[in-house]
KELOLUM-523271 format. One record per residue (C-alpha): x, z, y. Coordinates in pm, whole numbers, plus 50000, padded with zeros to 5 digits. Each point is the difference from the previous one (the first is absolute). Last residue first. Layout:
N
{px: X&pz: Z&py: Y} $
...
***
This chain:
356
{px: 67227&pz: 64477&py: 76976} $
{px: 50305&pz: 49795&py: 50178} $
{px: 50237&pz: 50264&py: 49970} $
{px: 49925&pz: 50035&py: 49612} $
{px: 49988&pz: 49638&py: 49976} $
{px: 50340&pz: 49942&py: 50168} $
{px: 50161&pz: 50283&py: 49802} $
{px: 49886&pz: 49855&py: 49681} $
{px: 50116&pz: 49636&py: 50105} $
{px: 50393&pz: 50174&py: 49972} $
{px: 50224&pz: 50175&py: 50231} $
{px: 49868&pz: 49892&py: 50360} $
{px: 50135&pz: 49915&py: 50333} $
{px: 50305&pz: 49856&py: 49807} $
{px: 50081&pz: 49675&py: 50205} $
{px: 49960&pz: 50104&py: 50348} $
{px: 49847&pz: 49712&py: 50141} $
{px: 50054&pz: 49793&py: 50381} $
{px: 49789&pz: 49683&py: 50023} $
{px: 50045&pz: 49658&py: 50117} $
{px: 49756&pz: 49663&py: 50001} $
{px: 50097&pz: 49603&py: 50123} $
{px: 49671&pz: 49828&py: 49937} $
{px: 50065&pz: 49597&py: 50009} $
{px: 49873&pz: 49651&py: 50080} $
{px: 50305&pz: 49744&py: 50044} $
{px: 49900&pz: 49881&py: 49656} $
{px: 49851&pz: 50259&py: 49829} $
{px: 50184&pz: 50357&py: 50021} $
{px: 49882&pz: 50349&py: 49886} $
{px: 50323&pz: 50235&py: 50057} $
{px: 50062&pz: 50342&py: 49884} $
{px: 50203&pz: 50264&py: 50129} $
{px: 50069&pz: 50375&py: 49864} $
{px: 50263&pz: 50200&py: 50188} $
{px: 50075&pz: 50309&py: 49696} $
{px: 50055&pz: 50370&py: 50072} $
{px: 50148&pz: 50136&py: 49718} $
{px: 50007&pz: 50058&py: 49607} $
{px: 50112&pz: 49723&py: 49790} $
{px: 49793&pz: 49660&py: 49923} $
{px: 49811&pz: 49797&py: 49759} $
{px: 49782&pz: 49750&py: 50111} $
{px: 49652&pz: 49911&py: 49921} $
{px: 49813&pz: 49697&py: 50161} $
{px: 49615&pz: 49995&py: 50073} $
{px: 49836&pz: 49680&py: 50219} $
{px: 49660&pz: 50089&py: 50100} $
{px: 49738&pz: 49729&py: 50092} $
{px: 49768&pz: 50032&py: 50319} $
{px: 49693&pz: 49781&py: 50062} $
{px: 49884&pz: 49948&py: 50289} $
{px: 49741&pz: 49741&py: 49944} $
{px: 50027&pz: 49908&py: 49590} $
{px: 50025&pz: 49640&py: 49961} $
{px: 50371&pz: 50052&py: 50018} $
{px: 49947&pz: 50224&py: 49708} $
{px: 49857&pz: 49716&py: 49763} $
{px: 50288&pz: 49744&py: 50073} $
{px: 50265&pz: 50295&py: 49862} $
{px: 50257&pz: 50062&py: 50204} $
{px: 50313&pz: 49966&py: 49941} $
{px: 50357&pz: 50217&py: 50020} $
{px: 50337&pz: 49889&py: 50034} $
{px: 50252&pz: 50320&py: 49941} $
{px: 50261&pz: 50219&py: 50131} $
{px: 50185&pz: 50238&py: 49990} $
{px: 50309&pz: 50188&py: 50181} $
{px: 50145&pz: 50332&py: 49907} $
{px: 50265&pz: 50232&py: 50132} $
{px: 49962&pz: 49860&py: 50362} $
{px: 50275&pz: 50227&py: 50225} $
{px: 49840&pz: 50224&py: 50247} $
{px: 50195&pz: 50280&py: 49947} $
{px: 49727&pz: 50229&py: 49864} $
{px: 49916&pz: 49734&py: 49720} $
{px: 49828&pz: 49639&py: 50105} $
{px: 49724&pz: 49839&py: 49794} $
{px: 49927&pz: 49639&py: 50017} $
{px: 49646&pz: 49817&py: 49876} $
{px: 49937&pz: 49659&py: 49977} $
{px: 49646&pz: 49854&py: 49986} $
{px: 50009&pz: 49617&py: 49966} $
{px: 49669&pz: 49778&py: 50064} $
{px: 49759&pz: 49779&py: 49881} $
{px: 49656&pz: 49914&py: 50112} $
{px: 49776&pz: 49736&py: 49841} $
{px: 49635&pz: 49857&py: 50194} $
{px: 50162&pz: 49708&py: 50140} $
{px: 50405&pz: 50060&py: 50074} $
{px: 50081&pz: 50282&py: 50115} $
{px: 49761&pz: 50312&py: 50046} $
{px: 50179&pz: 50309&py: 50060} $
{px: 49804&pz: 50165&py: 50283} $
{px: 49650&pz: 50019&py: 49820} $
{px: 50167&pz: 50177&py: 49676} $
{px: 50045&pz: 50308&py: 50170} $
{px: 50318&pz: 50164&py: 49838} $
{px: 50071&pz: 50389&py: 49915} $
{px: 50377&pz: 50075&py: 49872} $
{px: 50017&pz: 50260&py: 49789} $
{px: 50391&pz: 50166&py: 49897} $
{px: 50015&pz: 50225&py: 49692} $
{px: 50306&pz: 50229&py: 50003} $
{px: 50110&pz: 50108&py: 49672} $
{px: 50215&pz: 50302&py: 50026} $
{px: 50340&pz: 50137&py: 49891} $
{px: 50099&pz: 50362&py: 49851} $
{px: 50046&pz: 49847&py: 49636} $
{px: 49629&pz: 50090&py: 49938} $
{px: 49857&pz: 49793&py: 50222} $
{px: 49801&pz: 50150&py: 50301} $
{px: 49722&pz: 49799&py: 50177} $
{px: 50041&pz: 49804&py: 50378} $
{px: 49699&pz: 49833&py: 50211} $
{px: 50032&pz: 49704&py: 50227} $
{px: 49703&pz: 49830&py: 50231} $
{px: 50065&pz: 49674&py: 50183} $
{px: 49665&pz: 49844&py: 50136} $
{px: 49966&pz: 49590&py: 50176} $
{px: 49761&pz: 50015&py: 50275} $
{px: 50146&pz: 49751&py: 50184} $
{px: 50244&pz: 49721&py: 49904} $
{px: 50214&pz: 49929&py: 50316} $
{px: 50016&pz: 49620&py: 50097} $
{px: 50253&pz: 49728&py: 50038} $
{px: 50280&pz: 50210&py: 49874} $
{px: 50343&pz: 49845&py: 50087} $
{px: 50117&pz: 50322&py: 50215} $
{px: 49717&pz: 50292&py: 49830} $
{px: 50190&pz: 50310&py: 50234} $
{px: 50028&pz: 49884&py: 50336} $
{px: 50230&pz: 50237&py: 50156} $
{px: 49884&pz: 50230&py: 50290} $
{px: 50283&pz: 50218&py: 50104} $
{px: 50036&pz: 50342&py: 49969} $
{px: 49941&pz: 50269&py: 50283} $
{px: 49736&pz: 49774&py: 50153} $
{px: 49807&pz: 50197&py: 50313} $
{px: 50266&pz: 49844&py: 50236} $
{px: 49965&pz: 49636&py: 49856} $
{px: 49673&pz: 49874&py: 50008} $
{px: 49731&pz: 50251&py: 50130} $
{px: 50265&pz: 50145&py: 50227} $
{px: 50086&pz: 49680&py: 50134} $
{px: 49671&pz: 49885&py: 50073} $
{px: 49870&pz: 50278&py: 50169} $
{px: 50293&pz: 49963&py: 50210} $
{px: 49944&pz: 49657&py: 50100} $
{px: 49608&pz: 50100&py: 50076} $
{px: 50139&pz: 50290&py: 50225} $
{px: 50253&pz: 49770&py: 50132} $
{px: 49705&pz: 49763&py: 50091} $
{px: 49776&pz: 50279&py: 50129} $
{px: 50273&pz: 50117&py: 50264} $
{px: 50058&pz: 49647&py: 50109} $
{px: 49694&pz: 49967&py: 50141} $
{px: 49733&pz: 49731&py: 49945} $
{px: 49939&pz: 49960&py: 49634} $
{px: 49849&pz: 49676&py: 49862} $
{px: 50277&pz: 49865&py: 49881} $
{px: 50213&pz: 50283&py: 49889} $
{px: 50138&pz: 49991&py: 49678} $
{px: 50020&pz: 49625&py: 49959} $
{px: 50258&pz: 49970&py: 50305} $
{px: 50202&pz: 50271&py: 49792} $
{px: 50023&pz: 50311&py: 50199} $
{px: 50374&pz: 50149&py: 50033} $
{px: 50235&pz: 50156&py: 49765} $
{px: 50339&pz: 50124&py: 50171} $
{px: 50343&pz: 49909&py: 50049} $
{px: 50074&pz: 49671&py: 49819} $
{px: 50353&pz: 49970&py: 49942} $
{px: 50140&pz: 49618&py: 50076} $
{px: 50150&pz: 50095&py: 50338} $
{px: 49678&pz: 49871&py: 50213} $
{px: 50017&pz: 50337&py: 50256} $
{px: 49603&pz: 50095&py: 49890} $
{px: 50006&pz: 49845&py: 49626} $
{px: 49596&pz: 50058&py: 49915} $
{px: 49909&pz: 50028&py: 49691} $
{px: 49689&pz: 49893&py: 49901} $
{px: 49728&pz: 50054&py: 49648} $
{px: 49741&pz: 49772&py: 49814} $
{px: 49814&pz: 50137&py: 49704} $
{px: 49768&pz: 49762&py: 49814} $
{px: 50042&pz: 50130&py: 49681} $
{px: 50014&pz: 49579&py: 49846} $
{px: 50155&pz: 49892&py: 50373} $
{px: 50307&pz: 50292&py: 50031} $
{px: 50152&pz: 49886&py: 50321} $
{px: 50295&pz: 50179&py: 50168} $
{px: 50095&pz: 49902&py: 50407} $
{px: 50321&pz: 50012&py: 50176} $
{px: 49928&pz: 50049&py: 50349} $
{px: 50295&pz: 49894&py: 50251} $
{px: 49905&pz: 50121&py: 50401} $
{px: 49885&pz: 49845&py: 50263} $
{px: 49929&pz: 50168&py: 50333} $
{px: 49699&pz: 49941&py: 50236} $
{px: 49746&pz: 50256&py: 49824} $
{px: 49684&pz: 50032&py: 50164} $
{px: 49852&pz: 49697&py: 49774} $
{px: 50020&pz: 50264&py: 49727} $
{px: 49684&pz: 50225&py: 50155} $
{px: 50090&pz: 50344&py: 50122} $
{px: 50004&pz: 50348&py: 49924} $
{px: 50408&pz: 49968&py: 49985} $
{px: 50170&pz: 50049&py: 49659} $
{px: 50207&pz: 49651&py: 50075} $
{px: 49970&pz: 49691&py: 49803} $
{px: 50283&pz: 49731&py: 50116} $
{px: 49831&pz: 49619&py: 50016} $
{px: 50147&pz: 49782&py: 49757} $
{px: 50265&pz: 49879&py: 49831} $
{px: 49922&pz: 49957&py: 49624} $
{px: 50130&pz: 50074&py: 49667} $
{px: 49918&pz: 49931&py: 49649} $
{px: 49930&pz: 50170&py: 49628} $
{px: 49666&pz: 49859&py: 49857} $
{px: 49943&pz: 50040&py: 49657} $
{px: 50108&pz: 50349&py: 49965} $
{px: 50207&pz: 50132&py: 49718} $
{px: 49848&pz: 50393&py: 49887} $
{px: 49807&pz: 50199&py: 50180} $
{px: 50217&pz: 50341&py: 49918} $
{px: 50371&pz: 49783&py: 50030} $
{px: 49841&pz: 49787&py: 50256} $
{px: 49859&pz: 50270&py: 50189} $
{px: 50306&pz: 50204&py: 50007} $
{px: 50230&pz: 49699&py: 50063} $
{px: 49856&pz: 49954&py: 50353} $
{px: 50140&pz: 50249&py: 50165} $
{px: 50364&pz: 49904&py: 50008} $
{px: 50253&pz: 49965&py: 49648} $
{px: 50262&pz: 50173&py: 49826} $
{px: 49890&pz: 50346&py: 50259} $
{px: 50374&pz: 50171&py: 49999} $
{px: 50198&pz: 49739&py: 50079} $
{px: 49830&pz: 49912&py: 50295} $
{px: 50113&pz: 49566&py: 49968} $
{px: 49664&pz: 49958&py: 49921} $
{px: 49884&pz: 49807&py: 49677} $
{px: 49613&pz: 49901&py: 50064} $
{px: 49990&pz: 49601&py: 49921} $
{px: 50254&pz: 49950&py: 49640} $
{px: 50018&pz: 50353&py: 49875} $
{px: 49622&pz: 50058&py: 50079} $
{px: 49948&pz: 49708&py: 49776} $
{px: 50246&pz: 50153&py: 49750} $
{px: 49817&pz: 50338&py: 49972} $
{px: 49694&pz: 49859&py: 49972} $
{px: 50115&pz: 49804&py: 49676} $
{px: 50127&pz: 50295&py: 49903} $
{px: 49685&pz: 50168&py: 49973} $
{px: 49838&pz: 49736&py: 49863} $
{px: 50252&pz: 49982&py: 49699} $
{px: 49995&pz: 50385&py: 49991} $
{px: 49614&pz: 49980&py: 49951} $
{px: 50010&pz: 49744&py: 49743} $
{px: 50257&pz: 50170&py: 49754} $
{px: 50033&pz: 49841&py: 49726} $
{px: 50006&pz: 50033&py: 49604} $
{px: 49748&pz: 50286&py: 50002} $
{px: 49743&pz: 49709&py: 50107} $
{px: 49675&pz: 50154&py: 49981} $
{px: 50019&pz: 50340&py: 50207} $
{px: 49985&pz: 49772&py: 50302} $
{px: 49927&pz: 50198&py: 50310} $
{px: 50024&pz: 50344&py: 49817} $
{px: 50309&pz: 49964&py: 49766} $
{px: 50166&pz: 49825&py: 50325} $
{px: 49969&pz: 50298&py: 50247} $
{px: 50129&pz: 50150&py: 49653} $
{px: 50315&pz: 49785&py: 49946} $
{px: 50064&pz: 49967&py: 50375} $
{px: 50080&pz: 50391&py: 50109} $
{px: 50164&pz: 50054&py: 49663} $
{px: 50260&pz: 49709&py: 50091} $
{px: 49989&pz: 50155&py: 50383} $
{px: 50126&pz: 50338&py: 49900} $
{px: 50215&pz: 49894&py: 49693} $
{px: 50268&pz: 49789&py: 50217} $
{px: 49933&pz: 50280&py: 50269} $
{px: 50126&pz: 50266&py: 49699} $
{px: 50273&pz: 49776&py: 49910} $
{px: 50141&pz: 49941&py: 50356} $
{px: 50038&pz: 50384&py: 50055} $
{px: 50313&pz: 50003&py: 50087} $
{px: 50020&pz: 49729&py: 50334} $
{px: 49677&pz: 50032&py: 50097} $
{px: 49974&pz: 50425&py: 50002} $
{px: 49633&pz: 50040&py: 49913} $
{px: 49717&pz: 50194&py: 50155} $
{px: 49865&pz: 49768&py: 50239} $
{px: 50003&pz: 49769&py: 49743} $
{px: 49717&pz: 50246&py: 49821} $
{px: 49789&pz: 50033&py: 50289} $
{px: 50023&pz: 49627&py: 49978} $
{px: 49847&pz: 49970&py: 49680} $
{px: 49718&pz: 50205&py: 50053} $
{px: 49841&pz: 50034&py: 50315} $
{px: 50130&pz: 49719&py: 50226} $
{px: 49868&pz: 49788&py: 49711} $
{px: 49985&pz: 49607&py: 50106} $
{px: 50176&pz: 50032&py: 50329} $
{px: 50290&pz: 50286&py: 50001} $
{px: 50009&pz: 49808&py: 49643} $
{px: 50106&pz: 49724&py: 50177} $
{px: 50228&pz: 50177&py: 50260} $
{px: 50217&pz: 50182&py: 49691} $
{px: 49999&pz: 49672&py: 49805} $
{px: 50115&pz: 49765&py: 50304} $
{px: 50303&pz: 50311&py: 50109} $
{px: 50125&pz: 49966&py: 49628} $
{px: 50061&pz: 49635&py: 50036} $
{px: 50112&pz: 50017&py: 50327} $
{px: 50263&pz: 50275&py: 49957} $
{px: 50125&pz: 49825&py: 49662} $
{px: 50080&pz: 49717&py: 50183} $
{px: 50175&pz: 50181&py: 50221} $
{px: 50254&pz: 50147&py: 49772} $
{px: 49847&pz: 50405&py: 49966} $
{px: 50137&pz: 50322&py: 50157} $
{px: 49750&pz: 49933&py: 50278} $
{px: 49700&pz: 50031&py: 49818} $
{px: 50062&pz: 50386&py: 49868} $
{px: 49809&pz: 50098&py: 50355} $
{px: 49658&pz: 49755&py: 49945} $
{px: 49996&pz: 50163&py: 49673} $
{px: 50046&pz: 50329&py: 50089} $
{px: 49814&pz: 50027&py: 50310} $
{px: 49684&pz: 50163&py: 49872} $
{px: 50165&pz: 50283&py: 49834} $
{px: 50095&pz: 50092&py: 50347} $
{px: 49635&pz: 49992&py: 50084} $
{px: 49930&pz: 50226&py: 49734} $
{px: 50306&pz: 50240&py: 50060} $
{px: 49943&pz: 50053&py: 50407} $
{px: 49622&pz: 50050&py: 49904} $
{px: 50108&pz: 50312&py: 49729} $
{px: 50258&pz: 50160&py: 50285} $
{px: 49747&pz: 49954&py: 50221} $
{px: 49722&pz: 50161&py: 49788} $
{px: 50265&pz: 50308&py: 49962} $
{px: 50055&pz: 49984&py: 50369} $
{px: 49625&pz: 50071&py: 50049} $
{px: 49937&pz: 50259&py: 49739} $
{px: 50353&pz: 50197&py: 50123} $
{px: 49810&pz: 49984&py: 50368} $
{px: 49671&pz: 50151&py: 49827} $
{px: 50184&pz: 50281&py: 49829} $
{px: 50174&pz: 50077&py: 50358} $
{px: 49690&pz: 50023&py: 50199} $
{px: 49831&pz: 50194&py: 49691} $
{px: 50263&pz: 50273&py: 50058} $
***
């Protein structure tokens, strides 16, 4: 009897596997009741998020029928770039840096990694790029063929196209190596500056491979520069927010902002500066922007390390709340985000009595 109840276990996990990795094929299946230029379209969004978040967003293409659910992916990847954006550049509410980088990656890999493998959009080296972001060198040599043998490079007689990726300011440098020379590079090899100074080719793939995981394999989502026309990051700038009951069931939210005086010095011993302050509701949508031009007195700047509080007061309704504030001087700025739950507390009372 328990033979049988364990051989109903096992073709009821079958039956459960057989379902999940049908669900998988959905989208890729629905493609080919689409125009073609739909097909490639949809096929570029499904591999780039198979890149950037193979955990989220594409588990949820997977999911989707292509040619009815168009609305839903529409929404998908929208959502998907409004709140990677809230926390690169939680700022500017009226762009979207991190989708404009993003796409800009996209379009580079568009124009040097396409593949005519419909399924993949592009070769190998798009994933870097589109986690790395645009290289600064992008070329290609013919040289000597690597092979996995334990033995120096000279060994090798063959020649081979290498299309090498150069990333100066991180200082990452990766190969591909094009075995049959068709334009579709076949597998990441040592760049010459990631093994000088080894002697076998076993240690240089090793070090190649470090690399690569370190850089683009360990990065589910890709690096995006978050301060772009910011000379230099304020430090050691505070953002504190507390919430009190009103009596028309909404609540004042009062928004600190900590500055140290030492970093905002402009012009002789005066610093000014604008504080603005944005506040997103559960949906990510800014329901208040403020700002204001701030400074210092000449006494406090005499001050070492000295730290002045900015207060503001806002009214709001109950929920969870994306607080941001920006500090900017110049090109200097502090870019700051926190998550509050706007109604922690019913009045001051309760805060003091919890407090005491």
């Amino acid at each position: 009897m328990r033979r049988y109840s364990l051989l109903i276990l096992f073709l009821f996990n079958c039956v459960i596997v057989g379902n999940l990795k049908a669900d998988e094929n959905i989208f890729k299946k629905s493609l080919k009741y689409l125009p073609e230029n739909k097909q490639e379209k949809l096929l570029q969004i499904y591999n780039l998020f198979r890149i950037i978040d193979p955990k989220g967003v594409f588990k949820e293409l997977q999911k989707l029928d292509a040619s009815s659910d168009s609305a839903k992916i529409d929404s998908l990847v929208e959502e998907y770039f409004k709140e990677m954006d809230l926390n690169t550049r939680p700022d500017t509410p009226d762009k979207n840096e991190y989708k404009e980088e993003i796409m800009k990656r996209v379009e580079y890999c568009n124009q040097y990694f396409s593949t005519l493998l419909f399924w993949d959009s592009w070769d190998m080296r798009a994933e870097a790029v589109l986690k790395i972001g645009i290289p600064d060198q992008n070329y290609q040599m013919d040289t000597l063929c690597w092979t996995d043998r334990k033995t120096t490079i000279v060994d090798s007689i063959e020649k081979c196209w290498v299309y090498y990726l150069e990333w100066m300011k991180n200082n990452i440098n990766l190969a591909y190596q094009d075995d049959d020379r068709d334009g579709v590079p076949d597998r990441s090899v040592p760049h010459p500056s990631n093994f000088r100074g080894y002697y076998t080719k076993t240690e240089a793939l090793l070090k190649q491979q470090e690399i690569i995981n370190r850089h683009v394999k360990s990065k589910t989502k890709p690096e995006v520069y978050t301060a772009e026309g910011i000379e230099k990051i304020i430090k050691d700038v505070g953002l504190n927010v507390a919430s009190f009951k009103n009596r028309n069931n909404t609540f004042t939210a009062y928004v600190s902002v900590g500055v140290p005086t030492d970093k905002l010095k402009t012009e002789g011993d005066t610093a000014r500066f604008r504080c603005s302050v944005i506040i997103y509701d559960e949906k990510n949508n800014p329901v208040i922007q403020d700002s204001a031009d701030f400074t210092i007195p000449t006494e406090l700047l005499k001050i070492k390390k000295a730290w002045i509080p900015i207060y503001a007061s806002y009214t709001l309704p109950p929920g969870n709340k994306t607080i941001t504030a920006k500090v900017e001087n110049k090109k200097n700025a502090a870019i700051l985000l926190t998550k509050h739950q706007v109604s922690s507390y019913k009045s001051l009372s309760d805060v003091l009595l919890s407090e005491s």
